[in-house]
Backbone atoms as SQL, in Angstrom:
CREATE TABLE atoms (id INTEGER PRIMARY KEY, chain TEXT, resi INTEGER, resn TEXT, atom TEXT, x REAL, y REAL, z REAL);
INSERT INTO atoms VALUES
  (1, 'A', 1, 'UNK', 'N', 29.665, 6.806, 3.108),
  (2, 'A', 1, 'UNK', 'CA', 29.179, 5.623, 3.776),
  (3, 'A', 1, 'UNK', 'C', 27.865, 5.193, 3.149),
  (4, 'A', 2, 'UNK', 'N', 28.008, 4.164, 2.782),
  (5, 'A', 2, 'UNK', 'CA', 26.743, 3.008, 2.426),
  (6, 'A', 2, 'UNK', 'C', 25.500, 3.492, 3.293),
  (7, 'A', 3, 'UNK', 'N', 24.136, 3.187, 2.934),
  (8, 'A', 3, 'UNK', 'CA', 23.046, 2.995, 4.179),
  (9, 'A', 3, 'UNK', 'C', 22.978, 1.726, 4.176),
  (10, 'A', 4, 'UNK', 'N', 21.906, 1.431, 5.592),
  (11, 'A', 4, 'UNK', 'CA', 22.009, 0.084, 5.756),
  (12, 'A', 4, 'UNK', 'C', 20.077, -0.123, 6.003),
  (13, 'A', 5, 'UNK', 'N', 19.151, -1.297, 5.136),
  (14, 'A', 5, 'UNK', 'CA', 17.990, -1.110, 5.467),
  (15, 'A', 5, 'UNK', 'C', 18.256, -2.553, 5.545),
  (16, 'A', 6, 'UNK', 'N', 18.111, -3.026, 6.786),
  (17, 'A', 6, 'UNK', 'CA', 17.674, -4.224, 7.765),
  (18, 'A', 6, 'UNK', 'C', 16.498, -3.897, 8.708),
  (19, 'A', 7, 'UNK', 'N', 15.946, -5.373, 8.238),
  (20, 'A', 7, 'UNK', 'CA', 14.417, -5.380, 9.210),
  (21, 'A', 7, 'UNK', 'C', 14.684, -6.540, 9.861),
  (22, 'A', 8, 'UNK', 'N', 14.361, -7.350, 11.209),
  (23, 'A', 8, 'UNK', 'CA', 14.150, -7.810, 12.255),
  (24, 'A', 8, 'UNK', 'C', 12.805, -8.383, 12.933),
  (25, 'A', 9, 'UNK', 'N', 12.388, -9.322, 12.372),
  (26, 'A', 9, 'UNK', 'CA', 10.756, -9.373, 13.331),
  (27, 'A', 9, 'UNK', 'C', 10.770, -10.820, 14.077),
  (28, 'A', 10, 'UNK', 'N', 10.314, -10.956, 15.093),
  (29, 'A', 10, 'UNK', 'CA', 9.650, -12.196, 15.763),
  (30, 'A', 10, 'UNK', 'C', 8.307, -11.691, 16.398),
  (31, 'A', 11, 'UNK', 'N', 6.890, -12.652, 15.436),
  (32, 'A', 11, 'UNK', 'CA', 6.275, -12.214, 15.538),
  (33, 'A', 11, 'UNK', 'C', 5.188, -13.502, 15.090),
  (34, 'A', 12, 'UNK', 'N', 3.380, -13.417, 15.318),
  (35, 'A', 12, 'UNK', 'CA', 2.909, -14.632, 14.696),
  (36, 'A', 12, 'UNK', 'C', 2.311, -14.407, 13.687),
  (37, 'A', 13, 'UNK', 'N', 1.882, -14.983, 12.782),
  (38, 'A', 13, 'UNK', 'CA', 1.431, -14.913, 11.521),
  (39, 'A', 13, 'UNK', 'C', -0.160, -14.542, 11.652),
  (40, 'A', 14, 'UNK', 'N', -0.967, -13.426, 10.867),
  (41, 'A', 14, 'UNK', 'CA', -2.221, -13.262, 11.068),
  (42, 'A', 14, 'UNK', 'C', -2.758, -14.031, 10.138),
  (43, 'A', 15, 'UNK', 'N', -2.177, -14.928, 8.624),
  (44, 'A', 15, 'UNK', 'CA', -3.442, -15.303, 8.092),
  (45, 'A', 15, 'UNK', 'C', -2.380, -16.153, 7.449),
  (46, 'A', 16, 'UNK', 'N', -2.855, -17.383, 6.625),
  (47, 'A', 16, 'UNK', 'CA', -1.755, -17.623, 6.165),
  (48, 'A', 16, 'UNK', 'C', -1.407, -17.249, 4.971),
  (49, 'A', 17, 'UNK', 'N', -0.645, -17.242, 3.858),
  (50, 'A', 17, 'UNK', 'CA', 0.098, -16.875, 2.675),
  (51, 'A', 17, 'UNK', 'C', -0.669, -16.804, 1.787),
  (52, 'A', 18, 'UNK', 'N', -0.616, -15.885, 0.924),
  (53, 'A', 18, 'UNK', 'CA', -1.509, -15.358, -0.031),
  (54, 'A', 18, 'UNK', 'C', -0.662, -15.791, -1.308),
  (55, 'A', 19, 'UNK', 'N', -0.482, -16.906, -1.795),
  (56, 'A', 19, 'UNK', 'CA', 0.493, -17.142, -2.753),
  (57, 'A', 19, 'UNK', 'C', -0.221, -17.062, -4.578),
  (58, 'A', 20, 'UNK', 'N', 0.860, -16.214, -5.108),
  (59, 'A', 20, 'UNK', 'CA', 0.210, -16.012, -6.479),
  (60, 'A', 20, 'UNK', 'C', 1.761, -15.994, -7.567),
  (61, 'A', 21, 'UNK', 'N', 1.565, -16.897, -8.905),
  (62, 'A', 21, 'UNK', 'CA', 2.522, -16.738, -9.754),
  (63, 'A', 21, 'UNK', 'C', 2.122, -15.222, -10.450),
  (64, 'A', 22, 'UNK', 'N', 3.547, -14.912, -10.418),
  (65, 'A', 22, 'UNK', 'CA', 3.725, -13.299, -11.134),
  (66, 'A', 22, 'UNK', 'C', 4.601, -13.629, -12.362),
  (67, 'A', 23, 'UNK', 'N', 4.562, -12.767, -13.423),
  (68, 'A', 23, 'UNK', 'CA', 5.735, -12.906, -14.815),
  (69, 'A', 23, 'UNK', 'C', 5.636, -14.303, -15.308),
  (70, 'A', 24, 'UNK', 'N', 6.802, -14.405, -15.258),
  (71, 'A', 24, 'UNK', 'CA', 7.020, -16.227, -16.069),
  (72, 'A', 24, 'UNK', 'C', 7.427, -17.163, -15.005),
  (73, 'A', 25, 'UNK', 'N', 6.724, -17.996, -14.547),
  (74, 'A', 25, 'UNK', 'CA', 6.740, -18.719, -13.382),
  (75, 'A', 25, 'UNK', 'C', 6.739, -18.281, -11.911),
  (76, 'A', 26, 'UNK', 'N', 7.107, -17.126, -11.746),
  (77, 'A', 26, 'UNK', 'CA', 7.959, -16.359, -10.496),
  (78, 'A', 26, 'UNK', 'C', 6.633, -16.465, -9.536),
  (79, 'A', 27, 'UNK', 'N', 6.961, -16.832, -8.073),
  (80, 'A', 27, 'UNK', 'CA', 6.273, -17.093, -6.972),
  (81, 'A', 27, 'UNK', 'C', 6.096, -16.023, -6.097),
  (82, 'A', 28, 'UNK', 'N', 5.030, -15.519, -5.895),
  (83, 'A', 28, 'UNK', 'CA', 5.307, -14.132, -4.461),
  (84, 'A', 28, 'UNK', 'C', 4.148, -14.727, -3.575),
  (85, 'A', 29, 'UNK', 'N', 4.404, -14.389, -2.295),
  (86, 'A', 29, 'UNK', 'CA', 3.486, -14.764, -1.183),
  (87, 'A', 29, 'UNK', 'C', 3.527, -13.388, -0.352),
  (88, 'A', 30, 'UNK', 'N', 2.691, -13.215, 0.183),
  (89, 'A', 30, 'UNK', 'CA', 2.164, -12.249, 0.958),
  (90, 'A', 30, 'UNK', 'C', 1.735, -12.708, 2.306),
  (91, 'A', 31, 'UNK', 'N', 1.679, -12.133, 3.415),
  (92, 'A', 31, 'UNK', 'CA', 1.252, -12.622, 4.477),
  (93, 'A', 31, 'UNK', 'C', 1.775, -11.557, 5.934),
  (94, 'A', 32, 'UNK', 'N', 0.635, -11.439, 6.733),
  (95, 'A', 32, 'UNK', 'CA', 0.759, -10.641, 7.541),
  (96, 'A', 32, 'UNK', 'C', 1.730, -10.942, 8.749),
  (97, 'A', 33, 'UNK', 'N', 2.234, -10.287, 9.623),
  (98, 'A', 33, 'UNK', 'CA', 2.889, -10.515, 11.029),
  (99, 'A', 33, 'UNK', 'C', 2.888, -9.604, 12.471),
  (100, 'A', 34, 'UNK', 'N', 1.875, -10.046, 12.900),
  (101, 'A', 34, 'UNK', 'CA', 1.851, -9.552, 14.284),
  (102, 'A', 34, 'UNK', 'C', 3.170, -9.832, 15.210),
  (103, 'A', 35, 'UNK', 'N', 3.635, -8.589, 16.383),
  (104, 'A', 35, 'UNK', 'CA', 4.482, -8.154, 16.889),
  (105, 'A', 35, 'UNK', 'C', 3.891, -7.659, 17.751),
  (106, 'A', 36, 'UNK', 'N', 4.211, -8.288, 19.023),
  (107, 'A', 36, 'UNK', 'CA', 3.424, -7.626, 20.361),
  (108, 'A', 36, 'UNK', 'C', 4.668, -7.312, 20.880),
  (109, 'A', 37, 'UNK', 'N', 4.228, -5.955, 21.972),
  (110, 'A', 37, 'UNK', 'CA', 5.250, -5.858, 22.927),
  (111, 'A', 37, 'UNK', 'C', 4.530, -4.914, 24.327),
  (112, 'A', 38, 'UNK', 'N', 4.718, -5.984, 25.389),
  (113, 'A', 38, 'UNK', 'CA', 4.575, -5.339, 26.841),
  (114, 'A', 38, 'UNK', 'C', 4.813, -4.273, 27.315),
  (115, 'A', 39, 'UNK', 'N', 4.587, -3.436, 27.831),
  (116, 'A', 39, 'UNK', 'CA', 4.877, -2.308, 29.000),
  (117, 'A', 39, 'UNK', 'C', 4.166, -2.318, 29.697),
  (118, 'A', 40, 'UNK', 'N', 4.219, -0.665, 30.691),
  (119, 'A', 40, 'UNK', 'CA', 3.509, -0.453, 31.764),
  (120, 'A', 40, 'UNK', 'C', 3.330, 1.113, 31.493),
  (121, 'A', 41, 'UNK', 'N', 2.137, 1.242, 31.766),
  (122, 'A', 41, 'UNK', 'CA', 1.619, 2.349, 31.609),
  (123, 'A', 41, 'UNK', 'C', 1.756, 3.678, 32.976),
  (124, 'A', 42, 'UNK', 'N', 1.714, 4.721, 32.857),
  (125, 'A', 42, 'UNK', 'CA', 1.920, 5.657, 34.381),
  (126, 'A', 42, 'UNK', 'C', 1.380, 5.194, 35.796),
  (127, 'A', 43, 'UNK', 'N', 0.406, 4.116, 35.385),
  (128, 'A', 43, 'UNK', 'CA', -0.068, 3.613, 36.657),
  (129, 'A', 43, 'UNK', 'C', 0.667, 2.513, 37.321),
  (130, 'A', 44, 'UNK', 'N', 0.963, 2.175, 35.844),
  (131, 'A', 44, 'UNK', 'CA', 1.772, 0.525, 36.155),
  (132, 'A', 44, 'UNK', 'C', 1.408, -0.381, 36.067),
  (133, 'A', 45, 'UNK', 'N', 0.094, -0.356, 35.357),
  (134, 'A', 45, 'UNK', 'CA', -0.886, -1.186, 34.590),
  (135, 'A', 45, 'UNK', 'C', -0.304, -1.994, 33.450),
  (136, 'A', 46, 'UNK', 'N', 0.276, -3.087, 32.856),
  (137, 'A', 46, 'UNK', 'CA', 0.550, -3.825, 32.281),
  (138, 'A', 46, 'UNK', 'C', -0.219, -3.646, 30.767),
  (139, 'A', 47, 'UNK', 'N', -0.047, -3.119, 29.766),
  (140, 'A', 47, 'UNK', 'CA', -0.268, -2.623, 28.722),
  (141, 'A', 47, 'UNK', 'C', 0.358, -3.491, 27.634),
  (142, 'A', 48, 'UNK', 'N', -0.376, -3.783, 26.361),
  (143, 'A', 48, 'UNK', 'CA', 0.055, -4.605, 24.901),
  (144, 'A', 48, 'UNK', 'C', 0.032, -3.525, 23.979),
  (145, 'A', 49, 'UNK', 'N', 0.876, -3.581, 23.106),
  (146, 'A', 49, 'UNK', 'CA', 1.180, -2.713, 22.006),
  (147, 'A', 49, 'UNK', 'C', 1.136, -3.571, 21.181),
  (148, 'A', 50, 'UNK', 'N', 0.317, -4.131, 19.897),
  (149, 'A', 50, 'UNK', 'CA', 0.636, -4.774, 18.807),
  (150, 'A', 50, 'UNK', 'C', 0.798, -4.115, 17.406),
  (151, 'A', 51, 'UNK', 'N', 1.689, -4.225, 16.696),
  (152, 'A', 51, 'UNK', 'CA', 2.030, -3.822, 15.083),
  (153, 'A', 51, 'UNK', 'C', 1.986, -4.986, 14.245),
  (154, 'A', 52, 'UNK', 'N', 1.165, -4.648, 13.110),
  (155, 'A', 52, 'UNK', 'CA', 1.246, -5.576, 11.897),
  (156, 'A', 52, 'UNK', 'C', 2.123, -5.249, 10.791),
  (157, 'A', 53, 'UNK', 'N', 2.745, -6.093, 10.339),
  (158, 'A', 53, 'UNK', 'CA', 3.797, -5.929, 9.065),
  (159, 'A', 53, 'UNK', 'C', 3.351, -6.655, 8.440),
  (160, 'A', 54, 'UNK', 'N', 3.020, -6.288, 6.890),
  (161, 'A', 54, 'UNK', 'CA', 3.155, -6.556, 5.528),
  (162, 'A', 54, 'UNK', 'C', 4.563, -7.366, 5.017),
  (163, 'A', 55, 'UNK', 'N', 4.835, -8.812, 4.885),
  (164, 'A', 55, 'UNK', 'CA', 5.607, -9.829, 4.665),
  (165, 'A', 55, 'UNK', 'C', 5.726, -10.166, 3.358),
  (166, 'A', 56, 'UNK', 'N', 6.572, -9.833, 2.234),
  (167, 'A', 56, 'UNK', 'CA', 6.733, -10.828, 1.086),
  (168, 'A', 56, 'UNK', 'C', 7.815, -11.755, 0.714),
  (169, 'A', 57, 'UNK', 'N', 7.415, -12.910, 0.285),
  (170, 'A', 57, 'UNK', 'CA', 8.484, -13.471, -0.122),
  (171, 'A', 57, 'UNK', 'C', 8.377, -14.092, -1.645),
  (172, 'A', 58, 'UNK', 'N', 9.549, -14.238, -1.677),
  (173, 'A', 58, 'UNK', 'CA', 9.564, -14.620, -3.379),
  (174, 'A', 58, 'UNK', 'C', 10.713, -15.699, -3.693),
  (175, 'A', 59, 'UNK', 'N', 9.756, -16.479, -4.648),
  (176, 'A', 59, 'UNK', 'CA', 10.412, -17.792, -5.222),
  (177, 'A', 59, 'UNK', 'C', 10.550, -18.623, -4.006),
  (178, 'A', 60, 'UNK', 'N', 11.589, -18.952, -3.641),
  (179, 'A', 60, 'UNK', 'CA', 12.032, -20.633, -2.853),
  (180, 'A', 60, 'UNK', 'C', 11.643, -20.277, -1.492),
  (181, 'A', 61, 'UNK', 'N', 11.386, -19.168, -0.915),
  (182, 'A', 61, 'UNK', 'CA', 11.461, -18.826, -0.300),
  (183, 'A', 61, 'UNK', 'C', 9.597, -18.621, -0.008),
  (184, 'A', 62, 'UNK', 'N', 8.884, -18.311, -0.923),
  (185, 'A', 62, 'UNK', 'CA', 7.150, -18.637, -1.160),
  (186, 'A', 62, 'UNK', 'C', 6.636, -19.915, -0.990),
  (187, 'A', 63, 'UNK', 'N', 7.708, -20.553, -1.624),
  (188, 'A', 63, 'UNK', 'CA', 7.228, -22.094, -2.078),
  (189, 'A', 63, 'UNK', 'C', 7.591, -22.857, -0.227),
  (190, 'A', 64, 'UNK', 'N', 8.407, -21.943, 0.137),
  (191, 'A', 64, 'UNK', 'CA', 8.313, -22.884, 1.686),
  (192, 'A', 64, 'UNK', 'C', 7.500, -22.160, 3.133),
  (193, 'A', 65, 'UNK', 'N', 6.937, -21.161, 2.494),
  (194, 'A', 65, 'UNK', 'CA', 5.750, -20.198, 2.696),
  (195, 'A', 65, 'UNK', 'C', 4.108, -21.460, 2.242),
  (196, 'A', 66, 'UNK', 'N', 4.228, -21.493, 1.615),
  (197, 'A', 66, 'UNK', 'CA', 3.086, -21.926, 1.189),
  (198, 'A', 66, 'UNK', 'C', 3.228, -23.225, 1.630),
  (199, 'A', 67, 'UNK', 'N', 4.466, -24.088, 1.706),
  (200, 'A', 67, 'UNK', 'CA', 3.640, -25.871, 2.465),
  (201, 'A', 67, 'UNK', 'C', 3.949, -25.490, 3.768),
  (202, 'A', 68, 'UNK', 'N', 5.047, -24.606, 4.441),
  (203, 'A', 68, 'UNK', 'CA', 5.058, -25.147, 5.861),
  (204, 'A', 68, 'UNK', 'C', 4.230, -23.683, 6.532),
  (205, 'A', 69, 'UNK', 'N', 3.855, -22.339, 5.925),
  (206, 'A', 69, 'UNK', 'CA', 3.335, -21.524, 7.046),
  (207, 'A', 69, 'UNK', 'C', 2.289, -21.234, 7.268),
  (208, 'A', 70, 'UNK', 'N', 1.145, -21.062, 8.618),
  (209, 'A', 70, 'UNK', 'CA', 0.051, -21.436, 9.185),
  (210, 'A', 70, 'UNK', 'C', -0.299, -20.476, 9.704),
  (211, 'A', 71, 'UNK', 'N', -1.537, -19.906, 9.561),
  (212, 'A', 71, 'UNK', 'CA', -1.725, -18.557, 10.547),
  (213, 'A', 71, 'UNK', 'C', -1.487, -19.184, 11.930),
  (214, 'A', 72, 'UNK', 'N', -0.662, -17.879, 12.786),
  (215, 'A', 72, 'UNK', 'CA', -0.669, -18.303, 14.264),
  (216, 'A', 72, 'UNK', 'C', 1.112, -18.686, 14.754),
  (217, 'A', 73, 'UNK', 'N', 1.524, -19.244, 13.628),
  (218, 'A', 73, 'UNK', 'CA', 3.075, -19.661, 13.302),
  (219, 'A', 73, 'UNK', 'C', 3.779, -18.510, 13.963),
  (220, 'A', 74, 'UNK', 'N', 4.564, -18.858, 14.821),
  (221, 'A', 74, 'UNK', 'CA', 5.816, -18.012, 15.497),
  (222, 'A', 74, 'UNK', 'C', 6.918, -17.836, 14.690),
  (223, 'A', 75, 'UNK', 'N', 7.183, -16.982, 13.955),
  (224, 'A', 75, 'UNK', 'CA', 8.427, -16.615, 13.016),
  (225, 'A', 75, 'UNK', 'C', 9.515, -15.746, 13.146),
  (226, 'A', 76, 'UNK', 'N', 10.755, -16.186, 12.889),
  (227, 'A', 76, 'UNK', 'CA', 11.731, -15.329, 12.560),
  (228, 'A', 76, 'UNK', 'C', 11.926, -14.690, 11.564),
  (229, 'A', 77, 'UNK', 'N', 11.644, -13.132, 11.020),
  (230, 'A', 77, 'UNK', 'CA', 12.306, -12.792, 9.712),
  (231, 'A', 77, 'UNK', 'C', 12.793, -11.836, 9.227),
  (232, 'A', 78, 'UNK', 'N', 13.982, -12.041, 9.294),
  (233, 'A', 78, 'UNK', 'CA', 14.971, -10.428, 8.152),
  (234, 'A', 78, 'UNK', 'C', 14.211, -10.361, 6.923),
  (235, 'A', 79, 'UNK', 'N', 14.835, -9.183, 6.633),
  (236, 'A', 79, 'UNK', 'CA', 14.875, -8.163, 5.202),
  (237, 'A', 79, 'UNK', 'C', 15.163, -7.049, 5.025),
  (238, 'A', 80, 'UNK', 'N', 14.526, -6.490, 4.024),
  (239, 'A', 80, 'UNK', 'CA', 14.566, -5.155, 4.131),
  (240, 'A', 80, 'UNK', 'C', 13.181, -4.336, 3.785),
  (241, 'A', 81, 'UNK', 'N', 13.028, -3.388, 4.226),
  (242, 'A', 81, 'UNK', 'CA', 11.975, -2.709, 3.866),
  (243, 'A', 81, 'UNK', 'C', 12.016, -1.797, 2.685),
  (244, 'A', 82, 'UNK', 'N', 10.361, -1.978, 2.499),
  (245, 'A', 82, 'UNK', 'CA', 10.559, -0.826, 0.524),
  (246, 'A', 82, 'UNK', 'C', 9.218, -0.356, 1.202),
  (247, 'A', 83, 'UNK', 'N', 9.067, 0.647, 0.124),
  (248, 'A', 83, 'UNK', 'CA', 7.798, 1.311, 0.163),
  (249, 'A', 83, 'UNK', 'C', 7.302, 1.418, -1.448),
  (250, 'A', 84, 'UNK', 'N', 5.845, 1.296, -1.506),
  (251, 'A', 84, 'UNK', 'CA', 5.408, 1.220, -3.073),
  (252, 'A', 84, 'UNK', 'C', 4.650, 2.000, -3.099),
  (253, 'A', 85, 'UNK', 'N', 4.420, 2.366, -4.075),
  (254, 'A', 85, 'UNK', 'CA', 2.729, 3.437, -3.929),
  (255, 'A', 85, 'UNK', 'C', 2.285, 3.033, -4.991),
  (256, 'A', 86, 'UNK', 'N', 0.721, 3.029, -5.470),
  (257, 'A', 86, 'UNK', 'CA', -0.718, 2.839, -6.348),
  (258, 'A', 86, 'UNK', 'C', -1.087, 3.671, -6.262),
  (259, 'A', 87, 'UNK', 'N', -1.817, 3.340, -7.243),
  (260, 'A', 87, 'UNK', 'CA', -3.683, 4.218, -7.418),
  (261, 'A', 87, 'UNK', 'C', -4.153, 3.276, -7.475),
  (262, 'A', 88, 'UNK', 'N', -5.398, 3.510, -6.837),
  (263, 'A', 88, 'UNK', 'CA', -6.818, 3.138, -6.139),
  (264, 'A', 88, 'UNK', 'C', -7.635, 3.382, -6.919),
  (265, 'A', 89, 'UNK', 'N', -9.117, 2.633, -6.976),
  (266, 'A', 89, 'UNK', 'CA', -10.044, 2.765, -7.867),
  (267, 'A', 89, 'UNK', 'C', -10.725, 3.739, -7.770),
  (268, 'A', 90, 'UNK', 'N', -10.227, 4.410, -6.895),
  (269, 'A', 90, 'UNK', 'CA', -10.624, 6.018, -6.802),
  (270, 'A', 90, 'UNK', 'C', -10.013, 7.160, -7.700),
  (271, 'A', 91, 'UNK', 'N', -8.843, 6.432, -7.947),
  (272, 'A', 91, 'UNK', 'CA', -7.645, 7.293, -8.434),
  (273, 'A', 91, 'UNK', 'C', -6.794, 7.610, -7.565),
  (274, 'A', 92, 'UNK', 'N', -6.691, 7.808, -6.662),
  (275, 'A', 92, 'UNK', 'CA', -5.761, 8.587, -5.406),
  (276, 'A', 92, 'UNK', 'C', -4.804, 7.469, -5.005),
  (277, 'A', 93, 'UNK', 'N', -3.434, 7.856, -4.924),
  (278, 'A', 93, 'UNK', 'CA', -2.126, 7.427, -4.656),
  (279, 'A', 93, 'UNK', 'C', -2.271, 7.056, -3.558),
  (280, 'A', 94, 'UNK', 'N', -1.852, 5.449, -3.135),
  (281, 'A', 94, 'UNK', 'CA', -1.665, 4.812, -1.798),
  (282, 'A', 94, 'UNK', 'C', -0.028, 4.521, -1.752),
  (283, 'A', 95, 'UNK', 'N', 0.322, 4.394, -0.463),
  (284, 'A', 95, 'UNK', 'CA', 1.339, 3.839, -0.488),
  (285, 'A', 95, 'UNK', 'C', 1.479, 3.046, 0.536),
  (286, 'A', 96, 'UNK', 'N', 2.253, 1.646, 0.248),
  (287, 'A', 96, 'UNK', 'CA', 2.310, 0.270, 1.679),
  (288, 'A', 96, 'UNK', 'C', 4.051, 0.430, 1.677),
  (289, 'A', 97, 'UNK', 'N', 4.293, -0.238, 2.833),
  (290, 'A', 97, 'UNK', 'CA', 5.160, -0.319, 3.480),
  (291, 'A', 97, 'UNK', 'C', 5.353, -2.137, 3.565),
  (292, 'A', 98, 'UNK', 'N', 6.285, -2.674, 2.935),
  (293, 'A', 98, 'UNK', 'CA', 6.294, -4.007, 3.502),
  (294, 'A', 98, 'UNK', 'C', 7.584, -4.616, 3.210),
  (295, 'A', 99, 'UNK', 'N', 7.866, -6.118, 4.327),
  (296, 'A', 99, 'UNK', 'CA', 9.364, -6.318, 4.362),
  (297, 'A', 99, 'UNK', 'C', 9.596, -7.092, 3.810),
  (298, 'A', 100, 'UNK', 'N', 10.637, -7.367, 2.783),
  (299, 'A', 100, 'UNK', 'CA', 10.890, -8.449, 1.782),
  (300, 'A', 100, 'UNK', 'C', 11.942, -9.120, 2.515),
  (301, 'A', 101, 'UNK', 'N', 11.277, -10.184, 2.774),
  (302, 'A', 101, 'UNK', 'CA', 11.845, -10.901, 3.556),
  (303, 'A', 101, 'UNK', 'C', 13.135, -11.869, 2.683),
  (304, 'A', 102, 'UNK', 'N', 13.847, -11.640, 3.415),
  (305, 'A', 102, 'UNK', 'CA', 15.222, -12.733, 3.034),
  (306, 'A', 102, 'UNK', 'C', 16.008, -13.777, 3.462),
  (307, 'A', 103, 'UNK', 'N', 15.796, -14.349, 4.620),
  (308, 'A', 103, 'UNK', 'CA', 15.549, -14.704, 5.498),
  (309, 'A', 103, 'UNK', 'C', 14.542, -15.541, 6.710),
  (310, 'A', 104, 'UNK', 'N', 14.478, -16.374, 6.889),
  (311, 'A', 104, 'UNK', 'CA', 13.076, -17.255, 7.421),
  (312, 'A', 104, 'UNK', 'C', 13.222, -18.229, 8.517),
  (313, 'A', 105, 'UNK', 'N', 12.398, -18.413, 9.744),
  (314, 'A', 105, 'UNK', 'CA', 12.744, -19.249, 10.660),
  (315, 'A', 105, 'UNK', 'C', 11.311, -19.385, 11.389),
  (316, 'A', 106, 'UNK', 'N', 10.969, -20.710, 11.255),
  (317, 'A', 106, 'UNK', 'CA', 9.574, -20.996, 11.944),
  (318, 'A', 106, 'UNK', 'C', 10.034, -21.117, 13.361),
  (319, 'A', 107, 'UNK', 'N', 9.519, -20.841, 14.307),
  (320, 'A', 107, 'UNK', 'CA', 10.257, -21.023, 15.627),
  (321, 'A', 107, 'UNK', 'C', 8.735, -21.628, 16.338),
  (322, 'A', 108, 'UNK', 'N', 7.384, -21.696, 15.826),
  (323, 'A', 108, 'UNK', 'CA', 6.554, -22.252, 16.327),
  (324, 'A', 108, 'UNK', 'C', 5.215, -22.895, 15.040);
């Protein structure tokens, strides 16, 4: 059996698109996404949980990143997730987590 890496977010945008040409013409945008979610805590106190995701998109998909998305923007977006790792100007190996998005839906 195949694996399957699907990602899922509705969530608002923290900043807007960090857009930069890479290689020979090729478009990547970057951009953050907040994801809140409610509960209740043992008391029953009404509690926020927020997570940020690391967002890229590339080519046609940047280029409609960059005229229509706004920090604050309510979004829909699939993909899949990768993980990369660097070195740092320290030298020492980082690694990010972020979802390449394939998929796109402004919903605000």
């Amino acid at each position: 059996m195949k694996g399957l890496n699907k990602v899922s977010l509705i969530g608002h945008l923290g900043k807007d698109p960090d857009v930069r040409m890479v290689g020979e013409g090729m478009r990547v945008s970057h951009v953050s996404l907040a994801t809140t979610e409610l509960y209740r805590d043992k008391s029953g106190a009404v509690k926020t949980q927020t997570d940020w995701h690391a967002l890229v998109l590339w080519s046609k998909l940047s280029e409609i990143a960059e005229k229509h998305l706004h920090k604050g923007n309510l979004v829909y977006v699939e993909g899949k997730l990768k993980t990369r790792h660097y070195e740092d100007k320290a030298g020492s190996r980082r690694y990010v987590s972020e979802v390449i998005v394939e998929q796109l839906l402004i919903l605000k």
